[in-house]
C-alpha positions in Angstrom: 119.5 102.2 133.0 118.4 103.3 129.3 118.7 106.2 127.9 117.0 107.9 124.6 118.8 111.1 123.6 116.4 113.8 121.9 117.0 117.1 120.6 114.6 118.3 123.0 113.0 117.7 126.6 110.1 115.6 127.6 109.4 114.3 124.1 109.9 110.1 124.7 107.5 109.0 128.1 105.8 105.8 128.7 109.4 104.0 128.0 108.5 100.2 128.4 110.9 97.2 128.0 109.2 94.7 125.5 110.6 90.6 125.2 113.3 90.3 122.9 113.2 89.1 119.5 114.0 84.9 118.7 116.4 84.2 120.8 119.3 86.9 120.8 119.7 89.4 124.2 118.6 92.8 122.7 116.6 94.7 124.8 113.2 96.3 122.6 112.1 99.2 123.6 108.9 100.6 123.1 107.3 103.9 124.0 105.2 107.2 123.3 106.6 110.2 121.3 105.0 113.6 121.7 105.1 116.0 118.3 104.2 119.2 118.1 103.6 121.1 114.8 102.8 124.9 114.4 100.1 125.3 111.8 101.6 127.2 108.5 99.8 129.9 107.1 100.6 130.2 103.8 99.5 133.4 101.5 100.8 132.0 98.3 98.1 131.5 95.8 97.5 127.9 95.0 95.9 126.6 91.5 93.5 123.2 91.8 95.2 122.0 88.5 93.7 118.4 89.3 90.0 120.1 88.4 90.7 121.9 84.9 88.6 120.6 82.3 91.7 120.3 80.1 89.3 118.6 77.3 87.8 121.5 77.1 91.2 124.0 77.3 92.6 121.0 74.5 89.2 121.6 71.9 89.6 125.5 72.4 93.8 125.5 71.8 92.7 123.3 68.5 90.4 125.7 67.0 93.0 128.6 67.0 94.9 128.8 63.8 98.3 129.6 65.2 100.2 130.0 62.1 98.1 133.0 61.3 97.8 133.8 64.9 101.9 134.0 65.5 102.3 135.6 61.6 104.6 138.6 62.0 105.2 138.8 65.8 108.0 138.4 67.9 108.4 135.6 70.7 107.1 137.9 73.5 104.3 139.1 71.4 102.8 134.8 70.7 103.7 134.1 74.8 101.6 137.1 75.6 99.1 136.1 73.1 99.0 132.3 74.2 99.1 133.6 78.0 95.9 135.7 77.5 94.1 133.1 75.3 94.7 130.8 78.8 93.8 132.9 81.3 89.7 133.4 79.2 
């Protein structure tokens, strides 16, 4: 008798006894595991960051003049700055 403990019912079937490997007396099993997945729906907003044209968002970054730009303001005021200048 074999047995195959699962964390669940009826997941191993088919179980088949296969010839043993060289010449030692372990037993190989073989058989058919059943999977089941729910599908995940996922609301969270996802960026194709593999299609930017990041030539393109390089040449535009290089024809700001940031030391004028970031003259005079305060670390929140050049993110917000460099966040809006991105987001064109």
């Amino acid at each position: 008798m074999t047995y195959v403990f699962t964390s669940e019912d009826n997941v191993v079937q088919g179980l088949q006894y296969e010839s043993p490997l060289g010449k030692n007396d372990h037993a190989v099993l073989t058989w058919k595991t059943t999977v089941h997945a729910d599908e995940l729906n996922s609301y969270l907003k996802k960026y194709n960051y593999w299609k930017g044209d990041y030539r393109a968002i390089t040449q535009h970054l290089g024809e700001v003049d940031w030391f004028d730009e970031f003259l005079r303001k305060s670390a929140n005021e050049m993110w917000n700055y460099f966040k809006k200048l991105l987001l064109r």
